[in-house]
Residue frames as a rotation matrix with the C-alpha (Angstrom) as fourth column:
UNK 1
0.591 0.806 0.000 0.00
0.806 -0.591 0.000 0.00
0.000 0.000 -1.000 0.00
UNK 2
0.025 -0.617 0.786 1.32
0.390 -0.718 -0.576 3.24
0.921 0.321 0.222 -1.12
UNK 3
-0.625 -0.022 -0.780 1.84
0.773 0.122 -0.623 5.84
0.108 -0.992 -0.059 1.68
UNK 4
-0.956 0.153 -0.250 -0.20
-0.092 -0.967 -0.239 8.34
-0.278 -0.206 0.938 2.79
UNK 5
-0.488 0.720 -0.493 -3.26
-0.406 0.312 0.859 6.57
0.772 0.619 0.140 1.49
UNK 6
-0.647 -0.042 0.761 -5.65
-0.610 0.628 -0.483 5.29
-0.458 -0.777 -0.432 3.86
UNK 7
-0.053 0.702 -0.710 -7.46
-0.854 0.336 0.396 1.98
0.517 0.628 0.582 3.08
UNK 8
0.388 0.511 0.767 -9.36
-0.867 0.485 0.116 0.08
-0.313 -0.710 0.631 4.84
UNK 9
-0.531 -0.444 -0.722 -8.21
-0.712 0.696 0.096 -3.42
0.460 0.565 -0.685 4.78
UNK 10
-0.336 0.740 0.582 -10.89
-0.937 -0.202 -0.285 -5.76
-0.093 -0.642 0.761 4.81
UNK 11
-0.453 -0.098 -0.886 -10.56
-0.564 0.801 0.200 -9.55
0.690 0.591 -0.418 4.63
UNK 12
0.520 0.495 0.696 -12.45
-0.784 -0.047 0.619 -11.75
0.339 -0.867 0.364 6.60
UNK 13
-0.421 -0.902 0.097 -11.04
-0.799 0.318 -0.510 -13.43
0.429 -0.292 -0.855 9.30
UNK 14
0.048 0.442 -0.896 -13.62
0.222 0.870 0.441 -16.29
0.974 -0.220 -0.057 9.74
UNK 15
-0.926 0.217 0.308 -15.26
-0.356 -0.235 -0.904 -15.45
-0.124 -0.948 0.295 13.64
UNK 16
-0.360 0.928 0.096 -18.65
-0.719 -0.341 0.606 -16.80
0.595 0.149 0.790 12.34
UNK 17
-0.998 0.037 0.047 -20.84
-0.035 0.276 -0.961 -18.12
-0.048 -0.961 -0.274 15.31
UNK 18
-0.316 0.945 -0.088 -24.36
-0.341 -0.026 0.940 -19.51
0.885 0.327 0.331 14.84
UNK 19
-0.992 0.032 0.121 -26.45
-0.106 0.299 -0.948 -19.86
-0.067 -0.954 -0.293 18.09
UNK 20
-0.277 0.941 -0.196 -29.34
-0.698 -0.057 0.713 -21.54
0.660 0.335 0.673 18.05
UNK 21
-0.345 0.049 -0.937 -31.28
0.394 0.914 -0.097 -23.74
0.852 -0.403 -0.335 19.99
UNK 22
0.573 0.819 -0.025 -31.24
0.247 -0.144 0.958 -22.57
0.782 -0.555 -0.285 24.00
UNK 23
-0.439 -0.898 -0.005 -29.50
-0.081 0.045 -0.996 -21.85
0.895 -0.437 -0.093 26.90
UNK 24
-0.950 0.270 0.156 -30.54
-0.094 0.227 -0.969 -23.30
-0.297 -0.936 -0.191 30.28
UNK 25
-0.502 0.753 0.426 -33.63
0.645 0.654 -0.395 -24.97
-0.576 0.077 -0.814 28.50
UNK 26
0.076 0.552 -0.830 -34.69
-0.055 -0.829 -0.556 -21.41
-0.996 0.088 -0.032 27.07
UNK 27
0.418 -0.306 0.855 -35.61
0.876 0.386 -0.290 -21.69
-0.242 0.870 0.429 23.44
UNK 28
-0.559 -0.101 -0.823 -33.48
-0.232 -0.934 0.272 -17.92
-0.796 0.343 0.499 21.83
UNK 29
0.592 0.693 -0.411 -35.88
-0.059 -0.472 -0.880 -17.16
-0.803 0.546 -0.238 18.66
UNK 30
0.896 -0.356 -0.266 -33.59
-0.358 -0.224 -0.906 -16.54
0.263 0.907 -0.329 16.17
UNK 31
0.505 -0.820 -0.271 -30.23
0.800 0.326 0.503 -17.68
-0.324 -0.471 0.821 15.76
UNK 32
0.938 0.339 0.073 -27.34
0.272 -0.588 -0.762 -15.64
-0.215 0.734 -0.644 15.39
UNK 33
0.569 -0.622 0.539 -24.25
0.801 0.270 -0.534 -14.62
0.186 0.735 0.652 13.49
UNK 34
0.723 -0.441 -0.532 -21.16
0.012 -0.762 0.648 -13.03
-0.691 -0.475 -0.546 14.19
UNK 35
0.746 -0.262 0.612 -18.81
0.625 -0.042 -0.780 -12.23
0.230 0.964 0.133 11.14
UNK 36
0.804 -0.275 -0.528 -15.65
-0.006 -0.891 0.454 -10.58
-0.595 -0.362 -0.718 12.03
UNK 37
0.709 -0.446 0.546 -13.31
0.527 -0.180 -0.831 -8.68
0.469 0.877 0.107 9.86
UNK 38
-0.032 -0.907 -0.420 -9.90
0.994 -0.072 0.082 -7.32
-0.104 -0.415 0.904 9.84
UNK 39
0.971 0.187 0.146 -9.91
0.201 -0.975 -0.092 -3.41
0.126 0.119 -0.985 9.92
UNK 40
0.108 -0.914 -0.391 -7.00
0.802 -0.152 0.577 -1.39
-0.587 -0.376 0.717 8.97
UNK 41
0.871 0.184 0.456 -6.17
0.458 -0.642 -0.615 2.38
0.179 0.745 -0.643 7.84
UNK 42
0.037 -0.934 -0.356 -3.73
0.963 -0.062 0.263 4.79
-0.267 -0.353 0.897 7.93
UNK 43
0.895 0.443 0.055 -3.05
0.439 -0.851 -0.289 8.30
-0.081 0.283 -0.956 8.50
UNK 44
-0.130 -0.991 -0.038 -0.37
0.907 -0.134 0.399 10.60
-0.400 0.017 0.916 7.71
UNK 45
-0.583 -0.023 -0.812 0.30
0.086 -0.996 -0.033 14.05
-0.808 -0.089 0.582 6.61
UNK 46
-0.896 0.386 -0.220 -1.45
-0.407 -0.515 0.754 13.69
0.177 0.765 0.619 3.20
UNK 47
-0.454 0.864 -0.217 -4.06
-0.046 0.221 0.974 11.73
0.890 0.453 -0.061 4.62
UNK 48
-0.815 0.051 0.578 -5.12
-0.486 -0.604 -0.632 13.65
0.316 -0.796 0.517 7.76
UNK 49
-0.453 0.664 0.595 -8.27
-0.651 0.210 -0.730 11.54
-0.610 -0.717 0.337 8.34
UNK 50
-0.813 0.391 -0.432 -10.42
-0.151 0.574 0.805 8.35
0.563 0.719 -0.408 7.32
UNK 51
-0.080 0.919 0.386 -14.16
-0.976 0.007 -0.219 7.91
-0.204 -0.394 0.896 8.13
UNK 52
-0.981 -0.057 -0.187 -15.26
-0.108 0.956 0.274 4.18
0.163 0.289 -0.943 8.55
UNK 53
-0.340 0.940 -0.017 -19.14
-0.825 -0.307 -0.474 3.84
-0.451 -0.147 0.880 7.86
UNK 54
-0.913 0.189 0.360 -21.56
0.046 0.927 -0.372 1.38
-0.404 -0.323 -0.856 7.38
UNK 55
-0.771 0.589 0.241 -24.52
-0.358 -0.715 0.601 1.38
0.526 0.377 0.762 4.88
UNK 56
-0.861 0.400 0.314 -27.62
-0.476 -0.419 -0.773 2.49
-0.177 -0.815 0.551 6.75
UNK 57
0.161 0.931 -0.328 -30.37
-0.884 0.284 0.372 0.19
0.439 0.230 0.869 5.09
UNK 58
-0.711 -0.487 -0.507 -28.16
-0.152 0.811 -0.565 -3.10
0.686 -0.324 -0.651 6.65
UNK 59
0.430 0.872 0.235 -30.32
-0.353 -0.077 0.932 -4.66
0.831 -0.483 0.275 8.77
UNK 60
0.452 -0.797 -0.402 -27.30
0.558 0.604 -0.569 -5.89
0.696 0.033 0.717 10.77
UNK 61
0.828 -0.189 -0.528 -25.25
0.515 -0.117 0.849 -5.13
-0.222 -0.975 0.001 14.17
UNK 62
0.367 -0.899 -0.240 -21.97
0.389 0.383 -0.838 -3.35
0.845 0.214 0.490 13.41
UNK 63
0.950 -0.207 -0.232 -19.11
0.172 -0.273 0.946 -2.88
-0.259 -0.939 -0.224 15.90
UNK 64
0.408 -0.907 0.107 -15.54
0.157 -0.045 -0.986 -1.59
0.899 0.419 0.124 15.22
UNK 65
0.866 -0.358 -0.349 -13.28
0.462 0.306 0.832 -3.28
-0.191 -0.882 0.431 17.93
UNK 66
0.684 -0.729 -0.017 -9.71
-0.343 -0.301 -0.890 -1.42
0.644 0.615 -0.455 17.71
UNK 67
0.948 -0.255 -0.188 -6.80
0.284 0.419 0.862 -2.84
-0.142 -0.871 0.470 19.07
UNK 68
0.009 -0.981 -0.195 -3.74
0.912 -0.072 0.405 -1.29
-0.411 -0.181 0.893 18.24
UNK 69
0.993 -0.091 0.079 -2.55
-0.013 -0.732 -0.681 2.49
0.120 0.675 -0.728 16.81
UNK 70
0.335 -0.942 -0.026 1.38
0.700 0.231 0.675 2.41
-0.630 -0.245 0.737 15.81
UNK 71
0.364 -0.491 -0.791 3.75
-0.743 -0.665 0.071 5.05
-0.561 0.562 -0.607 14.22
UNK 72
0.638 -0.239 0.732 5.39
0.567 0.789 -0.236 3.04
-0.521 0.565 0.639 10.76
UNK 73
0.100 -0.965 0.242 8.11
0.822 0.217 0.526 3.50
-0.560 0.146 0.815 8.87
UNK 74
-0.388 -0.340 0.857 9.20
0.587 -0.807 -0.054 6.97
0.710 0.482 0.513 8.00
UNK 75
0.637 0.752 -0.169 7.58
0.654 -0.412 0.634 8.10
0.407 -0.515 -0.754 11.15
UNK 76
-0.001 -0.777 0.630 9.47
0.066 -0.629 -0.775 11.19
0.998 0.041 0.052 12.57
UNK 77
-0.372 0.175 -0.912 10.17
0.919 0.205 -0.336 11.60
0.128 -0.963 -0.237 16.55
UNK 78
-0.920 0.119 0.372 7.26
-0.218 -0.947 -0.238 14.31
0.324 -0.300 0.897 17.10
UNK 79
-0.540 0.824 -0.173 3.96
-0.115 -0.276 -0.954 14.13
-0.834 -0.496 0.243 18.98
UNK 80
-0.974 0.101 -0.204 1.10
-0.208 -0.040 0.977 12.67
0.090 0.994 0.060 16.97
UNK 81
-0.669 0.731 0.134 -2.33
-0.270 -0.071 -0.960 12.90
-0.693 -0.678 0.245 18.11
UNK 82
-0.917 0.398 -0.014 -5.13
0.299 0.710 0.637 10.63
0.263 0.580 -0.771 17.15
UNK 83
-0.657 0.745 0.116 -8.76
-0.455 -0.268 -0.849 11.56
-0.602 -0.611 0.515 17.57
UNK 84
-0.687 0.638 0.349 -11.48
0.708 0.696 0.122 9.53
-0.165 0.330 -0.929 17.28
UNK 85
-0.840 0.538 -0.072 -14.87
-0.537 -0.843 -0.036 11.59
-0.080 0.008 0.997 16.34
UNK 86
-0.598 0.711 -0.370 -17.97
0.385 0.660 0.645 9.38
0.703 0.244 -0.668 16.60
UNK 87
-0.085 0.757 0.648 -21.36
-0.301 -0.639 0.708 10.18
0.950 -0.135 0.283 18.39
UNK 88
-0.857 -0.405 0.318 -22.20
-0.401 0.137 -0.906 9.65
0.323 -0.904 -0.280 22.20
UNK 89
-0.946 0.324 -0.011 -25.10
0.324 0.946 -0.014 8.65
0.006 -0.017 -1.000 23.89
UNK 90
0.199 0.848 -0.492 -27.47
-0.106 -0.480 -0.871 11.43
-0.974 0.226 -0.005 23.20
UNK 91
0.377 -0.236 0.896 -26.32
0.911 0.267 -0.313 10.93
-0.165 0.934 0.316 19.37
UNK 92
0.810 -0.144 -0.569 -24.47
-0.147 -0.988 0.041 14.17
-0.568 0.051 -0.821 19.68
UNK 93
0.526 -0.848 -0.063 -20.90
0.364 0.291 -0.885 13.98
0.769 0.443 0.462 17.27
UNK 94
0.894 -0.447 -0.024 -17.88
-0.216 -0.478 0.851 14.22
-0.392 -0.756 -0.524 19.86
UNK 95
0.447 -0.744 -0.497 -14.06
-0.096 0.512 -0.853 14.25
0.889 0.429 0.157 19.00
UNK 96
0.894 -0.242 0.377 -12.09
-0.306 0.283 0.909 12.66
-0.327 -0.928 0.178 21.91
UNK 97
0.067 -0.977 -0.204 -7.88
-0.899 0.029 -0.437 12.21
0.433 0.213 -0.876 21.56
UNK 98
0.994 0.052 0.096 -7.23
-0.085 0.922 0.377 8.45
-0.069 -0.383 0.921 22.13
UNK 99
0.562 -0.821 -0.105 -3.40
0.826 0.563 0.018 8.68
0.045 -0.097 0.994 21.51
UNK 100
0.671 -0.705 -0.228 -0.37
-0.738 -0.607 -0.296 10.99
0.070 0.367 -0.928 21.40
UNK 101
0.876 -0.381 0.296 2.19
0.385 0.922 0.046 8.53
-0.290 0.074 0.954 20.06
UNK 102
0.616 -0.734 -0.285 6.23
-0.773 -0.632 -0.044 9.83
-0.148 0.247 -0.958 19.64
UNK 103
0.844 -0.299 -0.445 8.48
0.070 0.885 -0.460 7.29
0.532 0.357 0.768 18.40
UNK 104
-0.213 -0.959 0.187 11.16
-0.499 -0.058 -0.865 7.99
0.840 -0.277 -0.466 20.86
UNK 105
-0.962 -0.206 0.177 9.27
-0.258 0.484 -0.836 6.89
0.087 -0.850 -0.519 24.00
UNK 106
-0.203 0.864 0.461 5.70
-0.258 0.407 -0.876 5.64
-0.944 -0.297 0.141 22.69
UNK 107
-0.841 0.007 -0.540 5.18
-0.530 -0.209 0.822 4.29
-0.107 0.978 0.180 19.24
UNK 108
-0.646 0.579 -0.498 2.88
0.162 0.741 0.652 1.97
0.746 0.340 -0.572 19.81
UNK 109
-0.800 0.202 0.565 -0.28
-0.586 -0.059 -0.808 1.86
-0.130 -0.978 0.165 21.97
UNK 110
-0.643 0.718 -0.268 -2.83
0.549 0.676 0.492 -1.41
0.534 0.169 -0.828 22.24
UNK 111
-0.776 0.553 0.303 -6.22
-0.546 -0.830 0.117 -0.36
0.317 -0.075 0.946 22.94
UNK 112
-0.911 0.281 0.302 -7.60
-0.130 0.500 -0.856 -3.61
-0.391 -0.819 -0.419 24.28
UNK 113
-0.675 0.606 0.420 -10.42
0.703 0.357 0.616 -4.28
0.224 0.711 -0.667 21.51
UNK 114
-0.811 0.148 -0.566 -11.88
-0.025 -0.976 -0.218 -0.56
-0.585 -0.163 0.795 22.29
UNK 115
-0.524 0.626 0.577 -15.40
0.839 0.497 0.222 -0.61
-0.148 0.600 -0.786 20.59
UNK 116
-0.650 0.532 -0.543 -17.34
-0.161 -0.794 -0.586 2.16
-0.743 -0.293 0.602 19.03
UNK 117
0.071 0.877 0.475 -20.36
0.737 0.274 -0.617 2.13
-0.672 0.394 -0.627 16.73
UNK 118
-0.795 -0.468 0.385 -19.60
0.562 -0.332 0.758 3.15
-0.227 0.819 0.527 13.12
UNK 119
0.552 -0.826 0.114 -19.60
0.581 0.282 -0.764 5.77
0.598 0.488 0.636 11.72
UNK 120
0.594 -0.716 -0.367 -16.42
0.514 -0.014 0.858 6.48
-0.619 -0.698 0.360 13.05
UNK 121
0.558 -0.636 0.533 -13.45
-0.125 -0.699 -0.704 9.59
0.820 0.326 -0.470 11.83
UNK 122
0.545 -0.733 -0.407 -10.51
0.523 -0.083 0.849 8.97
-0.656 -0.675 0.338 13.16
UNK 123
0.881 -0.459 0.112 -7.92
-0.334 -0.773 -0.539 12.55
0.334 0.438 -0.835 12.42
UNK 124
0.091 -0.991 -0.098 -4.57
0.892 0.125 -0.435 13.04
0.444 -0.047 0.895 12.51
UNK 125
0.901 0.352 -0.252 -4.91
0.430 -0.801 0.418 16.05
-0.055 -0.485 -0.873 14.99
UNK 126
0.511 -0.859 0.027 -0.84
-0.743 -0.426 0.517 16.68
-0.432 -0.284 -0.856 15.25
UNK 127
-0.239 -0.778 0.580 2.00
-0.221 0.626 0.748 15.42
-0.946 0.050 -0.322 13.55
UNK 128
-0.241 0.135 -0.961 3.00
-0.908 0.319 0.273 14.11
0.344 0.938 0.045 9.96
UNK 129
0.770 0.485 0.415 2.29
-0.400 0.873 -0.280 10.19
-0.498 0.050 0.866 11.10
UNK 130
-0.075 0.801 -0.594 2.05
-0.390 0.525 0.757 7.40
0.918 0.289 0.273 9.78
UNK 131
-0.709 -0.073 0.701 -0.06
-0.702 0.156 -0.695 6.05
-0.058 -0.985 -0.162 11.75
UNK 132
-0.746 0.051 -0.664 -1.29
-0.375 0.793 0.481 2.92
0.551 0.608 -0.572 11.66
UNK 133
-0.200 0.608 0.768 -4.79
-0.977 -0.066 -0.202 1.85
-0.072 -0.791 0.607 13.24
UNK 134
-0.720 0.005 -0.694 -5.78
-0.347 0.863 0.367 -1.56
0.601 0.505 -0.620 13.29
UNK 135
-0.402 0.856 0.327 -9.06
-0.908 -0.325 -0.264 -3.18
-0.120 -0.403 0.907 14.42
UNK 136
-0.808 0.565 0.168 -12.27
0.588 0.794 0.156 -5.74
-0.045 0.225 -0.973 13.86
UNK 137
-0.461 0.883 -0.089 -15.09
-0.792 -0.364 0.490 -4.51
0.400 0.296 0.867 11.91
UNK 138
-0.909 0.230 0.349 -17.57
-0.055 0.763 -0.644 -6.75
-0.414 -0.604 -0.681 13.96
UNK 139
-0.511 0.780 -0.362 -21.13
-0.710 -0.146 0.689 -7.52
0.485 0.609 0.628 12.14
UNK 140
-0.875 0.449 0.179 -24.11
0.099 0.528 -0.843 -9.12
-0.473 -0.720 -0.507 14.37
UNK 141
-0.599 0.632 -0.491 -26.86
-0.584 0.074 0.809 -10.67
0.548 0.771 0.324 11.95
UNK 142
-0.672 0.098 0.734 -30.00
-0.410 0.777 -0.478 -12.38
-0.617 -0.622 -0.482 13.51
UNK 143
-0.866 0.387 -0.315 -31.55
-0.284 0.138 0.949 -14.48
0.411 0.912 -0.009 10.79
UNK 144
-0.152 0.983 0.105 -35.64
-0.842 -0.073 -0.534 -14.82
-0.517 -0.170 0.839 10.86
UNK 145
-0.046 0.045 -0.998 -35.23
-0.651 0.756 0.064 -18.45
0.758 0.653 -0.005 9.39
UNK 146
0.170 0.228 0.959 -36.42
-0.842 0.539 0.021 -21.06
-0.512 -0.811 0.283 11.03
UNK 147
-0.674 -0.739 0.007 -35.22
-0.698 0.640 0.322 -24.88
-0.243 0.212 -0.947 10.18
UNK 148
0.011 0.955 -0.296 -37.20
-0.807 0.184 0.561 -27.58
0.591 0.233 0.773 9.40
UNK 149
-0.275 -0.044 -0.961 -35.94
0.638 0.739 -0.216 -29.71
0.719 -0.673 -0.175 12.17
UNK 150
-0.966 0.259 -0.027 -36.78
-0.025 -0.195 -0.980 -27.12
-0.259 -0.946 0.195 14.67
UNK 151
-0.349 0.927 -0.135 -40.39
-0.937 -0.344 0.060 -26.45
0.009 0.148 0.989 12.83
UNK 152
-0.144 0.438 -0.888 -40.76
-0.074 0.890 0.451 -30.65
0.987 0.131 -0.095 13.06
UNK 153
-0.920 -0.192 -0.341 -39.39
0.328 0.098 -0.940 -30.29
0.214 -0.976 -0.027 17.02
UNK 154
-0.919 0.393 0.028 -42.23
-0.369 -0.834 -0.410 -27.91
-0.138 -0.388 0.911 17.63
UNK 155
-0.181 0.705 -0.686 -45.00
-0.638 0.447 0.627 -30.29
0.749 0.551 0.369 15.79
UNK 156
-0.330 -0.211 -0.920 -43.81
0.193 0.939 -0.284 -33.04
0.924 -0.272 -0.269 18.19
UNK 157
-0.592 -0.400 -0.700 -43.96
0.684 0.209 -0.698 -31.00
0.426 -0.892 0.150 21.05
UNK 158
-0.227 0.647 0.728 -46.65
0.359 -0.639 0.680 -28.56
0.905 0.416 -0.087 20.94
UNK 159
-0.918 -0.385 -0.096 -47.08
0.212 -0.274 -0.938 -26.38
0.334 -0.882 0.333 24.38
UNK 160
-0.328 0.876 -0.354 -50.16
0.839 0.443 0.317 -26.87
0.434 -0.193 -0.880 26.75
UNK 161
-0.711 0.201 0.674 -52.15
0.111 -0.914 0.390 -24.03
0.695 0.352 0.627 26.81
């Protein structure tokens, strides 16, 4: 990848998880799916910010876990400030600094699968960068199919009213 470009890198990393059935005899309605992808961008002086969004007709969960921001090659030793900008819980837009990262005595900081709810702008507030972000685009699907072994279970077992 060239520098100064950011692009999302998105491949999946096989996390899917179908639950179906019950838990502690309870039947759960629907099963459902978890799908997680790899998330990765980069900022730097020519590319001062990347927005990660999600389209809005999806009937789908998403979640963007991050877990790491690092300074990469050609990074200079100066103060680089990350800010995240995403919305709060009134849906208001907030920007909040999650890093200042100097390659002399921080390049790297892990963020411990940090989760916010797309969409998401993360800036290059200070500094030329790069700066590498890295993540899981998480995606929670519950499907409205029903099997035909559970729809035979239910025949068999019909509930006394």
């Amino acid at each position: 990848m060239a520098a100064g470009t950011a692009a999302a890198l998105v491949y999946l990393s096989q996390e899917s998880r179908s639950r179906a059935g019950g838990v502690g005899g309870l039947r759960v309605p629907a099963p459902v799916t978890m799908d997680s992808f790899f998330f990765g961008c980069e900022l730097s002086g020519h590319t001062r910010s990347f927005t990660f969004k999600v389209e809005e007709e999806d009937d789908a969960e998403h979640l963007l876990a991050l877990t790491m921001l690092c300074l990469t090659e050609g990074a200079k030793d100066e103060c680089n400030v990350v800010e995240v900008v995403a919305r709060n819980h009134d849906h208001q837009e907030i920007a909040v600094p999650v890093a200042n990262l100097k390659l002399s005595c921080q390049p790297m900081l892990s963020l411990d699968d940090f989760q916010l709810q797309p969409p998401v702008t993360f800036r290059l507030k200070s500094g030329s960068g790069p700066v590498r972000i890295t993540g899981r685009h998480q995606i929670v699907t519950m499907s409205n199919d029903v099997s035909e072994e559970e729809e035979s279970e239910e025949e068999d077992n019909p509930l006394v009213r």
